[in-house]
C-alpha positions in Angstrom: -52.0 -29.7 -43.9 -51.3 -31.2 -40.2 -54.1 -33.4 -39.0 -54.1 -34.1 -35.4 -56.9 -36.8 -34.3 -57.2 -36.0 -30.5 -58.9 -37.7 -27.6 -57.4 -41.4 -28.2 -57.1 -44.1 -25.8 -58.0 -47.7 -26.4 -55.1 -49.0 -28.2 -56.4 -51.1 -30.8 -58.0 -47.9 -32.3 -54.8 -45.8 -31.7 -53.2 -48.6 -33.7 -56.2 -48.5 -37.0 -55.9 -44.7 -37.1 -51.8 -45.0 -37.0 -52.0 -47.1 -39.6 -54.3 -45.4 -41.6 -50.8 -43.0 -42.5 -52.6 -39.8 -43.4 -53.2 -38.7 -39.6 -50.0 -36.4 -38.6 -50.4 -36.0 -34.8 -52.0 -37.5 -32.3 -53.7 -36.2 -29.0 -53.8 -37.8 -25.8 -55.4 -35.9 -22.9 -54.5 -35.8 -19.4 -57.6 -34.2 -17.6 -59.3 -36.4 -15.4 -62.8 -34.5 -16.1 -62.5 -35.1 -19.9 -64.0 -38.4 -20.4 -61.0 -38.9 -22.8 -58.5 -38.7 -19.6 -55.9 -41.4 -20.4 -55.1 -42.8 -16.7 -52.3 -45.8 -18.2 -50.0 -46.1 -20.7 -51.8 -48.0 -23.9 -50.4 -51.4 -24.8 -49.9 -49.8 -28.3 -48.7 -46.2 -29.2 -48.9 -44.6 -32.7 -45.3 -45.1 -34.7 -46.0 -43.0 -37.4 -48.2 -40.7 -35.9 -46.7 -37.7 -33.8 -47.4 -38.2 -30.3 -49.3 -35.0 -28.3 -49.7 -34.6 -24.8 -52.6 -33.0 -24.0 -52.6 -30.7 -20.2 -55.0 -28.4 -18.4 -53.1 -26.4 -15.9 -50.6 -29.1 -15.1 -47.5 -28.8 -13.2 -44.3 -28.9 -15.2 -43.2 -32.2 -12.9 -46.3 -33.9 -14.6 -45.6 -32.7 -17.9 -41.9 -34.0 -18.3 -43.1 -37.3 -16.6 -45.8 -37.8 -19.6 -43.2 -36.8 -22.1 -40.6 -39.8 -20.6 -43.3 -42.0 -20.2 -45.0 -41.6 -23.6 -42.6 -40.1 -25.9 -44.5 -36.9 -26.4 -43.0 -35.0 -29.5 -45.6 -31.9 -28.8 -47.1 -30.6 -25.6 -50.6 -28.9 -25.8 -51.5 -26.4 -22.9 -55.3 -26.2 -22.8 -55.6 -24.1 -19.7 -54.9 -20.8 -18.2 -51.0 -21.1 -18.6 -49.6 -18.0 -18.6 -46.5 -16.8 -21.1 -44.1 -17.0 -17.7 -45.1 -20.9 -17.2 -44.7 -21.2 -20.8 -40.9 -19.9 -20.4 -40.2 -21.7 -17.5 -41.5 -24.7 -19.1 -39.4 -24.0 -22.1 -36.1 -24.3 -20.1 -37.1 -27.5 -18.7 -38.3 -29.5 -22.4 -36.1 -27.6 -24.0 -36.6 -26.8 -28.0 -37.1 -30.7 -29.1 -40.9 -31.1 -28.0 -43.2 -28.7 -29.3 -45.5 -26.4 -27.9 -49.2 -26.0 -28.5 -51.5 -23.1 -26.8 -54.8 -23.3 -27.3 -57.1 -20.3 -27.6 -60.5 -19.9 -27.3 -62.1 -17.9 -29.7 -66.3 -16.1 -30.0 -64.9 -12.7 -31.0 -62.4 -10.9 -32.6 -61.1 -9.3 -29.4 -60.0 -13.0 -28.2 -56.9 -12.9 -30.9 -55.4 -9.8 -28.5 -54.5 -13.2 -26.5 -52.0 -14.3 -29.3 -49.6 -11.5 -28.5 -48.8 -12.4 -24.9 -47.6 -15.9 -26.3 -46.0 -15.0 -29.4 -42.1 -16.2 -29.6 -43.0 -18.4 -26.9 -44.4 -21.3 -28.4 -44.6 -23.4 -31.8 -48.4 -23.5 -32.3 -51.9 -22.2 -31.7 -54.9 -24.2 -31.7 -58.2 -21.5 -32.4 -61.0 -23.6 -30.2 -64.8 -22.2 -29.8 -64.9 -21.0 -26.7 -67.5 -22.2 -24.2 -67.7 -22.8 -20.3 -64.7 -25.0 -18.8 -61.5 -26.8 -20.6 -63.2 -29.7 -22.7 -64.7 -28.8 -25.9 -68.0 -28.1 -27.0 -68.1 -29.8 -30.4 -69.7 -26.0 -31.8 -67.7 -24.4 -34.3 -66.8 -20.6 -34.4 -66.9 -18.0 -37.1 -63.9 -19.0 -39.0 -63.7 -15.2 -41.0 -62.8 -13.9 -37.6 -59.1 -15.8 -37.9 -58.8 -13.5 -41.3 -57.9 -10.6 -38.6 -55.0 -12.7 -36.9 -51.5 -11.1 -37.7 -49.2 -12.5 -35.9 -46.6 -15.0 -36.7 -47.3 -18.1 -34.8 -48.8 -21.0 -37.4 -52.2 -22.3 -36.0 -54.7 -24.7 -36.1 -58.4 -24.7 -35.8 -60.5 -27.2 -33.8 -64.3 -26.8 -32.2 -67.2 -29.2 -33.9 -65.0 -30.0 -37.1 -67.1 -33.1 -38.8 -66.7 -35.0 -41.8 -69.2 -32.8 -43.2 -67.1 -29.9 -43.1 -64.5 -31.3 -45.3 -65.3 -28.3 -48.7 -65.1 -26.0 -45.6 -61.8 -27.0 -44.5 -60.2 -27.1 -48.1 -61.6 -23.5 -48.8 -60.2 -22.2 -45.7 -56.9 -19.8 -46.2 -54.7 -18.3 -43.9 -51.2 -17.5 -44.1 -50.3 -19.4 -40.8 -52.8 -21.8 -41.4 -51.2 -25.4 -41.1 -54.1 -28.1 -39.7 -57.1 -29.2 -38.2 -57.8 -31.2 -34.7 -60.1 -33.4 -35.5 -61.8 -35.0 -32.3 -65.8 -35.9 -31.1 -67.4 -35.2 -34.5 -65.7 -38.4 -35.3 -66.2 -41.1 -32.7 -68.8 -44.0 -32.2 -67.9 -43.4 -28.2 -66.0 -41.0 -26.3 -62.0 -41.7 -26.7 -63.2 -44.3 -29.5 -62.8 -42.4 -33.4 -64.5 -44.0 -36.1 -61.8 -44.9 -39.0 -63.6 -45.3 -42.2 -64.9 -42.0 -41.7 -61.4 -40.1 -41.1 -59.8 -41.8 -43.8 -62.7 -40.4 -46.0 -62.6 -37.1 -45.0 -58.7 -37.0 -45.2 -58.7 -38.1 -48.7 -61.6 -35.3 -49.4 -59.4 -32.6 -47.6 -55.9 -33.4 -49.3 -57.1 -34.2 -52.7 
């Protein structure tokens, strides 16, 4: 199972949950409304972790610039991109970075979305849907991802806390591969508490 830790920025924390080596991927988000936006490079970035670049409507200038600058193996689109920017974002990055759409999900109607993206990109990411880009920290019924068909592995995210750890081990799904683990977990925004990811890492993978 992937586990992304999302929302990091101050670099000595980057560096405790890197070395941690049971997160998989690593989020860093580029919106300057989230009160996660990462405005510099951090003095340290994650060498074992896989590095994600987080966008909300972006332009694909700004995309490849954070993917030079930071050494983004994944890009996550968290906005209204459409399957047409996808492509024409494709062309540019090529096949090396990955690509992440997330969807937001209340109802089973909101997996019709999946279909205009499928063969277009690596991942999903299931998020509870709610006003705006940032997240609510809510979770969503989880049985309605038992209707999704398509091919495209996913991820869940939306209010996932160490409390949830049985939940996330009881979870199955064909194209299920990981969790994005993000405010349920920090003493401040953009600042995860450790001890309490490594425990409910050890809970979920033993």
């Amino acid at each position: 199972m992937i586990i992304k830790v999302c929302g990091m920025r101050d670099p000595d924390n980057i560096r405790q949950v890197d070395e941690l080596g049971m997160v998989d991927w690593m989020g860093f988000i580029f919106f300057p409304r989230s009160p996660r936006h990462v405005s510099e490079v951090p003095t340290y970035l994650p060498k074992d972790c896989k590095r994600v670049g987080v966008f909300v409507n972006a332009t694909t200038e700004d995309i490849v610039s954070r993917i030079h600058t930071f050494g983004f193996h994944l890009v996550q689109l968290h906005g209204n991109e459409t399957p047409e920017y996808i492509s024409s974002l494709r062309e540019v990055i090529g096949n090396d970075v990955r690509i992440i759409k997330m969807i937001q999900i209340a109802s089973q109607e909101d997996l019709a979305k999946t279909h205009l993206y499928e063969g277009q990109i690596d991942y999903f990411l299931f998020e509870t849907k709610c006003q705006g880009y940032g997240g609510s920290g809510q979770q969503f019924d989880w049985d309605i991802l038992h209707h999704y068909t398509g091919k495209t592995p996913f991820l869940i995210t939306g209010g996932i806390g160490a409390e949830n750890a049985a939940k996330v081990k009881a979870f199955h799904h064909p194209q299920f591969v990981g969790i994005d683990l993000n405010s349920r977990f920090e003493t401040a925004p953009a600042l995860k508490d450790v001890t309490r990811i490594k425990n409910f890492v050890q809970i979920v993978k033993s």
